[in-house]
N, C-alpha and C positions, 0 to 999 in steps of 0.2 A: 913318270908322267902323272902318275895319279898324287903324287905326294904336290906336288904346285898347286894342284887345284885343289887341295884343302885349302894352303894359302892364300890364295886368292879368296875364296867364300870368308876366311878370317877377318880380312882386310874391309868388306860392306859391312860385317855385323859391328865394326868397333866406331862405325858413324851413329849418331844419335839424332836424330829427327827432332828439333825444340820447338816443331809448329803448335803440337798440343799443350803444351807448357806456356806458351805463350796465350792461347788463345785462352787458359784458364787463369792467368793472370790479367788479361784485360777484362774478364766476365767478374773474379775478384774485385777490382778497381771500381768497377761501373756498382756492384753491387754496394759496394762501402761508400761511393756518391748517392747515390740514391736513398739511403736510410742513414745517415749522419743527421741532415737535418729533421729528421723525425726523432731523433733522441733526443734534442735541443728543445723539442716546446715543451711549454710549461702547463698549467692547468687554461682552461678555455674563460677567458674573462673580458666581460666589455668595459672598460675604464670608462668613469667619468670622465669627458670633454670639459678644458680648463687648462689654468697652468701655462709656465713659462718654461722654453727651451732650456736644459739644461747645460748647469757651468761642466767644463774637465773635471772627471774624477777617475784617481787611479781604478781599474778595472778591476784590478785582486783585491782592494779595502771595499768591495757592496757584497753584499748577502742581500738576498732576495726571498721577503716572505713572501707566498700568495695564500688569498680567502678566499674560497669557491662560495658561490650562493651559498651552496649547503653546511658551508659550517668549516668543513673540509681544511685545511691548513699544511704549505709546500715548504719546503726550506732549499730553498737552491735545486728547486725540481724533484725534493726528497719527499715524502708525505710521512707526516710528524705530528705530533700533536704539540698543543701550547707547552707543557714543561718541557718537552723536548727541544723545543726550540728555543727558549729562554735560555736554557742550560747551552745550548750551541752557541746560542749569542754571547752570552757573557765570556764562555773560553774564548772566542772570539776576538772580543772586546782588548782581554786581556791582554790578544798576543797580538793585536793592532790598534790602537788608540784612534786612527784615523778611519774606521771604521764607518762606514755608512750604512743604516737596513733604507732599502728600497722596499714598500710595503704597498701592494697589488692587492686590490680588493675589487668584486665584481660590482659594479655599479648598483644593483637589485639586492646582494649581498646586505644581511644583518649587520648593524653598525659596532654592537658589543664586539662582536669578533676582533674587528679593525681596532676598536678603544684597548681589551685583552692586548694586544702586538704593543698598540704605543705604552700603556701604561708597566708589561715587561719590561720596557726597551727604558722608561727611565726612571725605573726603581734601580736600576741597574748602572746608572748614571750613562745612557747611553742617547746621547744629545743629538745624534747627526741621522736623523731620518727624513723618509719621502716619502708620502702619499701621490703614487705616482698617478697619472690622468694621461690621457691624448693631449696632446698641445693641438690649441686652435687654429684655424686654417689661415694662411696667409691670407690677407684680401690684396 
């Protein structure tokens, strides 16, 4: 008699309970929603108001510089300084010809900064840039 009821007590412990597993997989999930797009901004900058909606462009050919007021300078959300980013550019350049820079400058922002970006951009024979702005408001 006593040997069965070992058996039996064997048979409850070989069940596993996945409620706690689950519930730290959905607290995972909520957690990785929640801070996704906070990785994704970029430096804090008010654009000039101006400009036309933009044409299609493949998504993988832009690189994105930004200019903080301060001088400050991003490369694809990276902070870099001007050689650095020239030198990105051009490999760049190299291994995409259709290459766009998108070039983000704070509206109050120093203008040298922005000129340093464009005049990089085509010593370098790199033709296809944007001084990107807010588009205007529908009337």
């Amino acid at each position: 008699m006593r040997r069965f009821s070992q058996k039996s007590s064997l048979v409850t412990l070989s069940e596993i309970n996945i409620t706690p597993l689950l519930d730290l997989a959905f607290v995972l999930l909520i957690i990785f929603i929640i801070t996704t797009p906070l990785l994704e901004q970029g430096l804090s900058l008010q654009l000039p108001k101006g400009g036309a909606p933009d044409t299609p462009i493949d998504k993988k050919s832009v690189r994105t510089v930004e200019i903080a007021r301060n001088g400050n300078y991003t490369y694809n959300g990276r902070t870099m300084n001007l050689q650095n980013i020239e030198r990105q550019l051009v490999g760049d350049y190299k291994a995409d010809p259709d290459l766009v820079v998108y070039i983000r400058t704070d509206e109050q922002g120093i203008n040298k900064h922005t000129y340093a970006v464009i005049d990089a951009c085509q010593r370098h024979g790199i033709t296809r840039f944007s001084l990107r702005t807010v588009p205007p408001k529908a009337q």
